[in-house]
TIVO-2410 file (N, C-alpha, C; in nm, 3 decimals):
# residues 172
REC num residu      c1      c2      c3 atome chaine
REC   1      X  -1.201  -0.896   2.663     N      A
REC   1      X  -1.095  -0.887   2.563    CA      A
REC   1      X  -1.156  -0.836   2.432     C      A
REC   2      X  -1.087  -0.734   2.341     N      A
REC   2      X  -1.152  -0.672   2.286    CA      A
REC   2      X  -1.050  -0.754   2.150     C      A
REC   3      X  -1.174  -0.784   2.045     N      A
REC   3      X  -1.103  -0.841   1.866    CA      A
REC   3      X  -1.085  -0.753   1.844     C      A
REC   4      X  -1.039  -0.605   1.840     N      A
REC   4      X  -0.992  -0.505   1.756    CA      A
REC   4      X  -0.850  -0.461   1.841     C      A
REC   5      X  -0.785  -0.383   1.745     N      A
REC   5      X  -0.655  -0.340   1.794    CA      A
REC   5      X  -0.676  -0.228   1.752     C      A
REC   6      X  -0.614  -0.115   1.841     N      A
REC   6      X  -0.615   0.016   1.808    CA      A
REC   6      X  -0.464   0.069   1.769     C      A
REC   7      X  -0.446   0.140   1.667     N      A
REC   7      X  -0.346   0.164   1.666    CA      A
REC   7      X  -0.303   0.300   1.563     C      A
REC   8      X  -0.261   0.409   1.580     N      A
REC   8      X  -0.209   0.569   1.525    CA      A
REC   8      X  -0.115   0.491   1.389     C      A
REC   9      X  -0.199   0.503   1.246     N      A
REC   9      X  -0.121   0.514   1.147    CA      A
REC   9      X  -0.122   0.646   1.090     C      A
REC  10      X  -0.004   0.608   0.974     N      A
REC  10      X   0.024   0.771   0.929    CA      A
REC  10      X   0.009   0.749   0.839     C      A
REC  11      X  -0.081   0.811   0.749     N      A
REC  11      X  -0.116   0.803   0.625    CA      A
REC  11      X  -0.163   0.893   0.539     C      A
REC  12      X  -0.069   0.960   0.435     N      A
REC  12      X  -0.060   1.081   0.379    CA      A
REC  12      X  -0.078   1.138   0.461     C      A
REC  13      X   0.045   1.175   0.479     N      A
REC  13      X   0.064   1.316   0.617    CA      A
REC  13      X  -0.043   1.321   0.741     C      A
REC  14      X  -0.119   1.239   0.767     N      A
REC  14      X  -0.199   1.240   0.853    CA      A
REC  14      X  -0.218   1.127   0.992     C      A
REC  15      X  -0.207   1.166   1.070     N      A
REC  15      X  -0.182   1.047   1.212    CA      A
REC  15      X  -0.312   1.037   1.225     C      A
REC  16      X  -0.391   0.923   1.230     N      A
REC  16      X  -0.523   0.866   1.203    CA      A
REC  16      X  -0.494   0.729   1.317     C      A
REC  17      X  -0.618   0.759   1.434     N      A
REC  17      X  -0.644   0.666   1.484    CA      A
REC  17      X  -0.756   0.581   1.430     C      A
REC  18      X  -0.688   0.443   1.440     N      A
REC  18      X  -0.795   0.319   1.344    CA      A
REC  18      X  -0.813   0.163   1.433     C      A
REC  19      X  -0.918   0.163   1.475     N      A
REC  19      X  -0.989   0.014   1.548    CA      A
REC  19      X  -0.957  -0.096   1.422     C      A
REC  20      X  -0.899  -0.173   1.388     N      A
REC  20      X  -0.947  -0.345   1.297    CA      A
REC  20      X  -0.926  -0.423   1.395     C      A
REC  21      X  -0.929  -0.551   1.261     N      A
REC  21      X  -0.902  -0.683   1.375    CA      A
REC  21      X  -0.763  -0.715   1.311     C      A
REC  22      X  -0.716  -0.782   1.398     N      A
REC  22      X  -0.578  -0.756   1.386    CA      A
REC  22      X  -0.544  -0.822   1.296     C      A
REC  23      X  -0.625  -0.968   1.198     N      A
REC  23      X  -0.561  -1.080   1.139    CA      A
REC  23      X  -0.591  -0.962   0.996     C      A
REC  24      X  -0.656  -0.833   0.982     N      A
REC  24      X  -0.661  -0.781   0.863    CA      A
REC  24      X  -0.502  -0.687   0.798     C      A
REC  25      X  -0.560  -0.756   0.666     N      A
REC  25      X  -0.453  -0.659   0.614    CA      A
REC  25      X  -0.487  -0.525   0.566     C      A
REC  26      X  -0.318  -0.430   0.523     N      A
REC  26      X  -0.326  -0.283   0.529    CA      A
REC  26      X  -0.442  -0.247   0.437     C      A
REC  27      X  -0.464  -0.333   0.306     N      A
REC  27      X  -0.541  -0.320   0.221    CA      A
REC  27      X  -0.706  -0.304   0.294     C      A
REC  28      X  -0.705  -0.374   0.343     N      A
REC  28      X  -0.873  -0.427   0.427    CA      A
REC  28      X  -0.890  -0.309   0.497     C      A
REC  29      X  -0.773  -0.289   0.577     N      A
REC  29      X  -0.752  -0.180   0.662    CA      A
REC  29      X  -0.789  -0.011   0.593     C      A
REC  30      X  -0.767   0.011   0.484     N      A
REC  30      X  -0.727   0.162   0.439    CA      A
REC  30      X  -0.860   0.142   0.370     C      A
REC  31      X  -0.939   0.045   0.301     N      A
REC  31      X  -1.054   0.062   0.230    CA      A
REC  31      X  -1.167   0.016   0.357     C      A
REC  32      X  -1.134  -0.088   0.422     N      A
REC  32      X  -1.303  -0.104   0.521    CA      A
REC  32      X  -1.306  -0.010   0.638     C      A
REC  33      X  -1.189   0.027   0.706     N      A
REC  33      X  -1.171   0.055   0.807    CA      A
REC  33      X  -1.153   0.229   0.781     C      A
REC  34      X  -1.089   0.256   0.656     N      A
REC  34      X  -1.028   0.408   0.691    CA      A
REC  34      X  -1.112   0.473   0.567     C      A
REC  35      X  -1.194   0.399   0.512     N      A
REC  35      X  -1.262   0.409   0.368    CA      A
REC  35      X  -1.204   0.499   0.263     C      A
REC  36      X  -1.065   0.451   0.225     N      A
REC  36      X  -0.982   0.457   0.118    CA      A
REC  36      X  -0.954   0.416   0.007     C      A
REC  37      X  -1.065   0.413  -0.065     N      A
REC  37      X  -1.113   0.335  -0.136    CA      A
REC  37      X  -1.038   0.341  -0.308     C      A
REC  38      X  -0.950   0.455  -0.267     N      A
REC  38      X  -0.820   0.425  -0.420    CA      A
REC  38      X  -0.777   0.305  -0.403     C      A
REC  39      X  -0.710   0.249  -0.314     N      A
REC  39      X  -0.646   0.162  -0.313    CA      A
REC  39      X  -0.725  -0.011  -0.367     C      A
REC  40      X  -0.741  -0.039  -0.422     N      A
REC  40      X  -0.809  -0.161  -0.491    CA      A
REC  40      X  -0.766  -0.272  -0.467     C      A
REC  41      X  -0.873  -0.424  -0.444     N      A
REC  41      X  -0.852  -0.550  -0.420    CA      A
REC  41      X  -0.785  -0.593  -0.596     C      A
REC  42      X  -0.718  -0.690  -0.598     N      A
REC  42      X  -0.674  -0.739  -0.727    CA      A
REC  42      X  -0.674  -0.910  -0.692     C      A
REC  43      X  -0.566  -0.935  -0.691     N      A
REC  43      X  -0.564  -1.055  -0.685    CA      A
REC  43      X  -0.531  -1.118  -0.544     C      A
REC  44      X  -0.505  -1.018  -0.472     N      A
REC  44      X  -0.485  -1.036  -0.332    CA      A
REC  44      X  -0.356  -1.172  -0.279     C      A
REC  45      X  -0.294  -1.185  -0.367     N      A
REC  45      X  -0.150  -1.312  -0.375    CA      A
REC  45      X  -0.034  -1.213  -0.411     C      A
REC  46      X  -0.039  -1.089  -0.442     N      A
REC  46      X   0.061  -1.008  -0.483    CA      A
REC  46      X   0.125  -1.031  -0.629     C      A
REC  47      X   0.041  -1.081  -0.642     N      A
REC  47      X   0.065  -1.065  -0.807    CA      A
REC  47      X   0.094  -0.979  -0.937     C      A
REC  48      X  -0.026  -0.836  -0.899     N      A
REC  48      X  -0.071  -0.835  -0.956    CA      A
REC  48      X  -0.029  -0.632  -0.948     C      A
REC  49      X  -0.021  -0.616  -0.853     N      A
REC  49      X   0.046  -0.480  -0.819    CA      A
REC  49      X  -0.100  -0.360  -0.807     C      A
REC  50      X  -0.195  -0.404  -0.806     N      A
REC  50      X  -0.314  -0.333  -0.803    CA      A
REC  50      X  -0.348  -0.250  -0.701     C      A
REC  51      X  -0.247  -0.349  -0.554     N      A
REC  51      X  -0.306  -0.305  -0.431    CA      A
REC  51      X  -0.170  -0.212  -0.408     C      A
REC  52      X  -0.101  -0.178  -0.463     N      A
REC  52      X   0.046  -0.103  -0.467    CA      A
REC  52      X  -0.005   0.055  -0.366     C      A
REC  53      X   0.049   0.046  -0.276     N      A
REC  53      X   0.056   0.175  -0.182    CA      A
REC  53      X   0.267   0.180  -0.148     C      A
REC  54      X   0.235   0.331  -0.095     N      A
REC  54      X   0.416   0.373  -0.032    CA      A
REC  54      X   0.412   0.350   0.124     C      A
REC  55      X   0.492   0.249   0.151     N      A
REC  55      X   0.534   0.264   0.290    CA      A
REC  55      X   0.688   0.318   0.305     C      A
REC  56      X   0.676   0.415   0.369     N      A
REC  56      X   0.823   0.483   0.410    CA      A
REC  56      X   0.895   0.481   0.263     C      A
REC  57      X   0.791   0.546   0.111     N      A
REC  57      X   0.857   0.563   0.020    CA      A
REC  57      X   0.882   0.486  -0.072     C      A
REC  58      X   0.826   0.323  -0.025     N      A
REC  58      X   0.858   0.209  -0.138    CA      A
REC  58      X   0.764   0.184  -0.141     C      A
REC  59      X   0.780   0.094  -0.287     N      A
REC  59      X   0.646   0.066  -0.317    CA      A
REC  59      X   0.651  -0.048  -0.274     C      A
REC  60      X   0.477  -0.076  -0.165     N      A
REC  60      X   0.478  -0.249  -0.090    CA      A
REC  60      X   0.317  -0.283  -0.188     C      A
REC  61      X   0.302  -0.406  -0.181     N      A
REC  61      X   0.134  -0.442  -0.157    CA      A
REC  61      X   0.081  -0.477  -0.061     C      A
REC  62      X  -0.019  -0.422  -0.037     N      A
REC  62      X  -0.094  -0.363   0.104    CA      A
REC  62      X  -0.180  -0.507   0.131     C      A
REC  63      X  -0.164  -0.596   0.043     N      A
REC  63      X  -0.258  -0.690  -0.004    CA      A
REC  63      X  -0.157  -0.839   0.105     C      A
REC  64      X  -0.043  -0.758   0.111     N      A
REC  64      X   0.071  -0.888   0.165    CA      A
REC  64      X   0.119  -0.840   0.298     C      A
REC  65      X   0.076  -0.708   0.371     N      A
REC  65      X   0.101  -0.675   0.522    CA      A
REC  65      X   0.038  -0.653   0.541     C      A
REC  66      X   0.032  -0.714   0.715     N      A
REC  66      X  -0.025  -0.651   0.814    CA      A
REC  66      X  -0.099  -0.520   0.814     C      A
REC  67      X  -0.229  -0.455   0.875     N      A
REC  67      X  -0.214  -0.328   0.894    CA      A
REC  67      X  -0.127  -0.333   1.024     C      A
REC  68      X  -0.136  -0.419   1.144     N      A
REC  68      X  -0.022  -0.479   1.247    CA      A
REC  68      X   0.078  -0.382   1.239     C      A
REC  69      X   0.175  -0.417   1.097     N      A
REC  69      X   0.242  -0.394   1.130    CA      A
REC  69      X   0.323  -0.296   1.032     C      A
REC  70      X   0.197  -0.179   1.019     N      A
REC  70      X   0.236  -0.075   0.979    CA      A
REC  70      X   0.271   0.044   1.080     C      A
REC  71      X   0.214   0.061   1.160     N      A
REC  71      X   0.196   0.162   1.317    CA      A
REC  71      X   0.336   0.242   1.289     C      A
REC  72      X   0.406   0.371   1.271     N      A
REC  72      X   0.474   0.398   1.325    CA      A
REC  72      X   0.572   0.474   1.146     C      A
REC  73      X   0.472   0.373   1.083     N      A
REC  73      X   0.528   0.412   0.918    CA      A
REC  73      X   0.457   0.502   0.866     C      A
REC  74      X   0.496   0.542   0.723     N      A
REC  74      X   0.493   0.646   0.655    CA      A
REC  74      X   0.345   0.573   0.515     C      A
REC  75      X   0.268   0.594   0.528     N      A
REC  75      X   0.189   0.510   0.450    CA      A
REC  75      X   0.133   0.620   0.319     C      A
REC  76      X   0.150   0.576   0.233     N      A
REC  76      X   0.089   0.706   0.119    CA      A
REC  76      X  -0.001   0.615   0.021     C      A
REC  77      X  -0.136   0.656  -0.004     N      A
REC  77      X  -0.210   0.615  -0.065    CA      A
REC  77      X  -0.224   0.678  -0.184     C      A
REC  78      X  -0.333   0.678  -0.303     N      A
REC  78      X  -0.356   0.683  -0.427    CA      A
REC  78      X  -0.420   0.883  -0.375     C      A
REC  79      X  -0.478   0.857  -0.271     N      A
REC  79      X  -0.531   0.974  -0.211    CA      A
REC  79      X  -0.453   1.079  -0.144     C      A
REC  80      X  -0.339   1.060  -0.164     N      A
REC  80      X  -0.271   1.155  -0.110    CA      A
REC  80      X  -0.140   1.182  -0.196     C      A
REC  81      X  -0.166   1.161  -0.358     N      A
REC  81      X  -0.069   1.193  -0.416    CA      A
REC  81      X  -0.122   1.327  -0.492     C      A
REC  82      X  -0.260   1.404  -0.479     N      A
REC  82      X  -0.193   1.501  -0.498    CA      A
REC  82      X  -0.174   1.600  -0.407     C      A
REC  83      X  -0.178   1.732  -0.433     N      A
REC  83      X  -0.117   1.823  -0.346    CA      A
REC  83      X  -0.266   1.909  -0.350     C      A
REC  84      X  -0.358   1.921  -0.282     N      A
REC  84      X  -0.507   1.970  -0.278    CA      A
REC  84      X  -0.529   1.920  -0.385     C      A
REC  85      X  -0.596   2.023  -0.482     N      A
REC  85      X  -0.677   1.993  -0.594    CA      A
REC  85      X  -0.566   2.020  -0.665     C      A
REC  86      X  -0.453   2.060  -0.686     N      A
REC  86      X  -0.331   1.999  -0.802    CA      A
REC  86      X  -0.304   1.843  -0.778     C      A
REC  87      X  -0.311   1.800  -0.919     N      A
REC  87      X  -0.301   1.674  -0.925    CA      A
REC  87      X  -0.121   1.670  -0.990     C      A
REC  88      X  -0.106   1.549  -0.940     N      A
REC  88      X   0.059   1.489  -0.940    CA      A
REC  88      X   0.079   1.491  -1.097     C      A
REC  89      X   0.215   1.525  -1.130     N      A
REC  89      X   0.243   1.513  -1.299    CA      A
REC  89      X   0.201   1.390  -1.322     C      A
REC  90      X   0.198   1.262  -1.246     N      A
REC  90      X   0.194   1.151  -1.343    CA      A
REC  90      X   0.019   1.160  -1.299     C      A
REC  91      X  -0.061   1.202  -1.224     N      A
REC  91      X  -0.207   1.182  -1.273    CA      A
REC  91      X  -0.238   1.285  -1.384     C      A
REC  92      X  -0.169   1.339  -1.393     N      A
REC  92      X  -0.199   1.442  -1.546    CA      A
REC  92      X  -0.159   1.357  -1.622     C      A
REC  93      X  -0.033   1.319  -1.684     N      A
REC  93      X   0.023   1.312  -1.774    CA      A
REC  93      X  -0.055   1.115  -1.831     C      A
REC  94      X  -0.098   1.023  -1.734     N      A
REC  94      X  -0.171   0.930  -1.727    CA      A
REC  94      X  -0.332   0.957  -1.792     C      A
REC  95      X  -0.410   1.069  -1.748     N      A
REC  95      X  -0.516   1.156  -1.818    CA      A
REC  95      X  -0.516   1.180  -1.942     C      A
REC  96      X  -0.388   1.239  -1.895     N      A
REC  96      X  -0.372   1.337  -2.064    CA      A
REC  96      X  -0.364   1.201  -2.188     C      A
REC  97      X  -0.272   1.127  -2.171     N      A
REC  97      X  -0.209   1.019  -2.280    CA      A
REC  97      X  -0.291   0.879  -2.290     C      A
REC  98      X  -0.378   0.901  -2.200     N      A
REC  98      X  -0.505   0.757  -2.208    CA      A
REC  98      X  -0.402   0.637  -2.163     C      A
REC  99      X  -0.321   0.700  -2.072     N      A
REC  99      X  -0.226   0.536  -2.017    CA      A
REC  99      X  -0.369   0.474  -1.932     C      A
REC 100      X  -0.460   0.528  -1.848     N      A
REC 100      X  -0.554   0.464  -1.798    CA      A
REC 100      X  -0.694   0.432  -1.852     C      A
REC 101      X  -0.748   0.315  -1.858     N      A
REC 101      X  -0.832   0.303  -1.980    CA      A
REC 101      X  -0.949   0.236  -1.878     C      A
REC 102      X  -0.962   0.180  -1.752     N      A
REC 102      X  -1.065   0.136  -1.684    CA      A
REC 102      X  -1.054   0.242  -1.606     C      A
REC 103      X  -0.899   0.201  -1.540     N      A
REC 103      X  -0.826   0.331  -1.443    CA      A
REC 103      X  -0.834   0.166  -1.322     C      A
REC 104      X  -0.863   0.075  -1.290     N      A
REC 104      X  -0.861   0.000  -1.187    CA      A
REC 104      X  -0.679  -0.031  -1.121     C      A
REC 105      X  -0.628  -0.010  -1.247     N      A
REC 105      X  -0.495  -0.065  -1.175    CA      A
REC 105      X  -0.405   0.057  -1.181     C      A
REC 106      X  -0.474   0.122  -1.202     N      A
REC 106      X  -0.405   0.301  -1.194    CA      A
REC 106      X  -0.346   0.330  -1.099     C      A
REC 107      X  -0.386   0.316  -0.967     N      A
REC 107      X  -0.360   0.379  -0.835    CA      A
REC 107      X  -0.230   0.303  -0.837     C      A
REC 108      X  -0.231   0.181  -0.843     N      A
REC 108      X  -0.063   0.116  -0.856    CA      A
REC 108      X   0.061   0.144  -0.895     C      A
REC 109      X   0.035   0.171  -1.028     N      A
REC 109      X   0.093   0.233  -1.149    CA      A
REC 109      X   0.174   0.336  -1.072     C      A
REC 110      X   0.082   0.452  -1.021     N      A
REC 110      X   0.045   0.582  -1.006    CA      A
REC 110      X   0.163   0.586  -0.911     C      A
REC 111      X   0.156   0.552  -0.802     N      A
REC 111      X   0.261   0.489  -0.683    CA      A
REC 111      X   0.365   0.425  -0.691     C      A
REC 112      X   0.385   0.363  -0.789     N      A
REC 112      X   0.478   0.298  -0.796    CA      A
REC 112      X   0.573   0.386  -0.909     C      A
REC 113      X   0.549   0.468  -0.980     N      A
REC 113      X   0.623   0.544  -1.054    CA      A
REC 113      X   0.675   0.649  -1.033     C      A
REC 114      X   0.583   0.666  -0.887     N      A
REC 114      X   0.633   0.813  -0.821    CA      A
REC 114      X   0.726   0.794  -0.763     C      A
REC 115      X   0.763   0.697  -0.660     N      A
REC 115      X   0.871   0.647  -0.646    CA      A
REC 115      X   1.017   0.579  -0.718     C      A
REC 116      X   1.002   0.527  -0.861     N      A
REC 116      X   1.082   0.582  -0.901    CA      A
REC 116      X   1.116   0.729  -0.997     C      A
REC 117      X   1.019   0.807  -0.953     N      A
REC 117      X   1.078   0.939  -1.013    CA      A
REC 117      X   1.111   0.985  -0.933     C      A
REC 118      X   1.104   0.963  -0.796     N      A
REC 118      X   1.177   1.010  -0.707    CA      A
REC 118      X   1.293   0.992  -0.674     C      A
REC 119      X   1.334   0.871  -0.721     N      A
REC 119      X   1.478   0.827  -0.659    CA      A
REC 119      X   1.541   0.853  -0.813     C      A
REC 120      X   1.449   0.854  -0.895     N      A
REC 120      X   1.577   0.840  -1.054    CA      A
REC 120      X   1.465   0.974  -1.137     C      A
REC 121      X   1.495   1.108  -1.148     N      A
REC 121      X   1.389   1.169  -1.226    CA      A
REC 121      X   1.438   1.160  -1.377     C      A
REC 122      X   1.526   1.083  -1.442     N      A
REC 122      X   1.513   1.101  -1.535    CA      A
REC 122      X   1.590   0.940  -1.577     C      A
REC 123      X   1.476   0.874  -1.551     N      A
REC 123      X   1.470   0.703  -1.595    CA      A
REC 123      X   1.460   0.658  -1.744     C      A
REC 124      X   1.551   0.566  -1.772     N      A
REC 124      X   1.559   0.527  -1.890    CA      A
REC 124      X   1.420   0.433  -1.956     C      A
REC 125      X   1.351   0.400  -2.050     N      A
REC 125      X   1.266   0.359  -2.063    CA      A
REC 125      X   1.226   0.199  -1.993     C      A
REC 126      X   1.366   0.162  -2.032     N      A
REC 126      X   1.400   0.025  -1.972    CA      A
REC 126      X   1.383   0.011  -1.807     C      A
REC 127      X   1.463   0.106  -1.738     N      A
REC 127      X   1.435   0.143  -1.594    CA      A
REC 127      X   1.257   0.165  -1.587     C      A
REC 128      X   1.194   0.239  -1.635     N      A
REC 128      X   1.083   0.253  -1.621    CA      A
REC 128      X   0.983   0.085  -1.650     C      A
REC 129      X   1.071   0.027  -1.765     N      A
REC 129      X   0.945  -0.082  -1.735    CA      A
REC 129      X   1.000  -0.188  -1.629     C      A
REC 130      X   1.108  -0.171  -1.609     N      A
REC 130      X   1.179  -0.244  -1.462    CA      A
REC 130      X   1.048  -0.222  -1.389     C      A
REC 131      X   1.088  -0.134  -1.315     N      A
REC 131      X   0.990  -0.027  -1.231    CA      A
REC 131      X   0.876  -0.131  -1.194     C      A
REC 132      X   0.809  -0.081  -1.291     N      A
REC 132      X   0.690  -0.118  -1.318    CA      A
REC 132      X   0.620  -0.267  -1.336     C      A
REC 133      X   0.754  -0.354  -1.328     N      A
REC 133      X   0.716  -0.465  -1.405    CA      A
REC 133      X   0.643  -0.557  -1.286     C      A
REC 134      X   0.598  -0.513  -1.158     N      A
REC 134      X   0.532  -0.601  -1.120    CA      A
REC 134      X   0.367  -0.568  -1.090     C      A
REC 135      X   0.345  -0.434  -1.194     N      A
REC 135      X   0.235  -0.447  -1.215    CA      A
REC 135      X   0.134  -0.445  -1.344     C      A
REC 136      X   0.020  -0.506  -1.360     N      A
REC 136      X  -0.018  -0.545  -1.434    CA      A
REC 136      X  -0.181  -0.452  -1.493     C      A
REC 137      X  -0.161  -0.504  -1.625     N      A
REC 137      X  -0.274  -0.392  -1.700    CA      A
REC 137      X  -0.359  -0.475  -1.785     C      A
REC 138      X  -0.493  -0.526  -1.767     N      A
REC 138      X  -0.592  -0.584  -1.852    CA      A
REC 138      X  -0.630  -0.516  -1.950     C      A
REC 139      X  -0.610  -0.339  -1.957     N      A
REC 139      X  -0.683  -0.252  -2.109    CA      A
REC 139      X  -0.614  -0.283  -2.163     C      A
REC 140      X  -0.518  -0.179  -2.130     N      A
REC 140      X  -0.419  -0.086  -2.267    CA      A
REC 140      X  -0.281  -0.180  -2.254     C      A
REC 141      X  -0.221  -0.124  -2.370     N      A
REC 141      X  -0.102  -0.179  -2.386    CA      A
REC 141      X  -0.014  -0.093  -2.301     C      A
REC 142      X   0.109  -0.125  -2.251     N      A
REC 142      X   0.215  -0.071  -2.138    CA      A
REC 142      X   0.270   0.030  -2.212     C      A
REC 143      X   0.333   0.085  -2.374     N      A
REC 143      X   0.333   0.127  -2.402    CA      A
REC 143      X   0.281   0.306  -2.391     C      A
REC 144      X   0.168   0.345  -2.355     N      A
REC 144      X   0.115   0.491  -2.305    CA      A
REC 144      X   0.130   0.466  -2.131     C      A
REC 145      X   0.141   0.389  -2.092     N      A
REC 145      X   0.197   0.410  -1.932    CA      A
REC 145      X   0.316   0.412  -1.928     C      A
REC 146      X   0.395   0.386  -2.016     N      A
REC 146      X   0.593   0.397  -2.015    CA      A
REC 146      X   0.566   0.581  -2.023     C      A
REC 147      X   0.509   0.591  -2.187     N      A
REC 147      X   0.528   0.716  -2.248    CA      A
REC 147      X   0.488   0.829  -2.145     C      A
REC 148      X   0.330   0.789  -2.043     N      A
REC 148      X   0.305   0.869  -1.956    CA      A
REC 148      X   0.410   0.900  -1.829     C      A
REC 149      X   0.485   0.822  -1.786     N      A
REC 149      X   0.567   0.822  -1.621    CA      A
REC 149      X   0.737   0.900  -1.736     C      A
REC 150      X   0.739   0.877  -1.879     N      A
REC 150      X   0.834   0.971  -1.956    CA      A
REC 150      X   0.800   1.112  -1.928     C      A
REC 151      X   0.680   1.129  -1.998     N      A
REC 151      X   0.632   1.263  -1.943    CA      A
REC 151      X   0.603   1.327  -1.833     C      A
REC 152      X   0.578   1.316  -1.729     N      A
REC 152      X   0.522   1.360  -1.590    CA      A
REC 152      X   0.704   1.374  -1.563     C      A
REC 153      X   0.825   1.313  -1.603     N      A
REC 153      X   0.969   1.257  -1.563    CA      A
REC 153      X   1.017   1.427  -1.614     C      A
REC 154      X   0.978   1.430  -1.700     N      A
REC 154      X   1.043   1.539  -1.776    CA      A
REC 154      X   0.996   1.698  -1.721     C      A
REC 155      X   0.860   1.676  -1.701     N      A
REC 155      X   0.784   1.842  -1.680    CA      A
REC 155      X   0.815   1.792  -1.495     C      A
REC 156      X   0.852   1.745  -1.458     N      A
REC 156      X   0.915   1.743  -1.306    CA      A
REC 156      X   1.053   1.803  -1.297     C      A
REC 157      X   1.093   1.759  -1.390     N      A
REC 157      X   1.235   1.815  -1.457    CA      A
REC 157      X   1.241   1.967  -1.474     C      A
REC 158      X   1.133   2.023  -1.470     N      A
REC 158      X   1.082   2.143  -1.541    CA      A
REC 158      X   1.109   2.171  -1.699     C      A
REC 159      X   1.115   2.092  -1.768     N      A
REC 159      X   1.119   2.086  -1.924    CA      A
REC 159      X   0.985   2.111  -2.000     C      A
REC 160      X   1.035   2.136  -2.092     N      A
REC 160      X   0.897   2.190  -2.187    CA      A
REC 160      X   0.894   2.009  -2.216     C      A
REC 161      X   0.753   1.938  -2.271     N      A
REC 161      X   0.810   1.856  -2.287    CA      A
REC 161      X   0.646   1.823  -2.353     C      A
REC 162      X   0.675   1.755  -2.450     N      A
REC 162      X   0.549   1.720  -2.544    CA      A
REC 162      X   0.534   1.535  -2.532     C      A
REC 163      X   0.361   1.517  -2.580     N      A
REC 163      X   0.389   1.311  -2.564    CA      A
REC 163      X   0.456   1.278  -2.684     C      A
REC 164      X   0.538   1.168  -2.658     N      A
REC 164      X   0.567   1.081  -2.735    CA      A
REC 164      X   0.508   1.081  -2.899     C      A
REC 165      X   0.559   1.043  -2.969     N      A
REC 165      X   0.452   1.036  -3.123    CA      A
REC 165      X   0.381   0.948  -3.104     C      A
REC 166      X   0.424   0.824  -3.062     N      A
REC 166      X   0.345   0.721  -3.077    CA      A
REC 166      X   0.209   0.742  -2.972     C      A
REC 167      X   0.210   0.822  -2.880     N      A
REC 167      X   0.065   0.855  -2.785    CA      A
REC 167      X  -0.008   0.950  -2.886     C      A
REC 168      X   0.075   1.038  -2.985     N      A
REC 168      X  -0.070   1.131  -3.018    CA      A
REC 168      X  -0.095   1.063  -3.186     C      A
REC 169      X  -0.050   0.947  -3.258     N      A
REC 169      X  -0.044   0.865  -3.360    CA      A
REC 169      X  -0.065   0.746  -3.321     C      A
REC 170      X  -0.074   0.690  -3.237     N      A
REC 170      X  -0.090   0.541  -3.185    CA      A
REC 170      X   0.055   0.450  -3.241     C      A
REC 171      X   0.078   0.329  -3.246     N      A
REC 171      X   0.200   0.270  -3.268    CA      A
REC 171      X   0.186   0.220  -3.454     C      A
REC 172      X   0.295   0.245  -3.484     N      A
REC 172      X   0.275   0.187  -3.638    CA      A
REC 172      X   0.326   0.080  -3.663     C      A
***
């Protein structure tokens, strides 16, 4: 009897056969097993939104399922948001505006905003810290990560679209 389970996930566009043990989660799974190493340990209770990946488009924590009982889903990591070497408006616009200041809870962020710019591209600020509100930031203030997922919202939009005052003045 074999402790590993084999099983075809899909992850960023890619059908990837992967051996774990079955009591691991997706998180354990995509960094020990598939060495995916955007995806980051946090607090591992779901707290904390660190371990934030897309299954079938929503944002889950990878930290609270199964890899079990992912098989068959749509899995998108921190590594497969951009498109080759073009990077996604919100990893620009996150760059550009210093919303990431360690960058550890970035990949979360990152994922979790893409999804709602996907379902809402032009989110109210309030919607945006909805969004967002179940993940968490030890640097910076939330403030240049609102202003950043504003911007990346807008030049998706195809708008000319400049940061915020308060990103290129700081807050007064």
């Amino acid at each position: 009897m074999s402790d590993k389970s084999l099983l075809q996930l899909m992850v960023n566009g890619e059908t990837i056969e992967v051996a774990f043990a079955p009591h691991k989660t997706l998180l354990e799974v995509l960094r020990e097993d598939m060495n995916l190493i955007g995806t980051k340990h946090g607090c591992e209770l779901g707290e904390c939104g660190t371990c934030a990946v897309l299954i079938d488009g929503l944002p889950v924590l990878s930290c609270l399922v199964l890899g079990l009982d992912c098989e068959s889903r749509d899995i998108m990591t921190i590594e497969g948001m951009a498109s080759g070497p073009e990077l996604h408006p919100l990893q620009t616009t996150f760059a550009d505006l210093g919303a990431a200041q360690c960058g550890y809870c970035t990949p979360g962020f990152l994922l979790t905003a893409k999804e709602l710019l996907d379902k809402n591209p032009s989110p109210a600020r309030d919607e945006i810290r909805e969004a967002l509100a179940g993940n968490l930031c030890r640097c910076t203030g939330y403030i240049k990560i609102y202003e950043a997922v504003e911007l990346a919202a807008a030049l998706l939009r195809g708008e000319e679209a400049q940061p915020a005052r308060e990103s290129i003045y700081g807050s007064e």
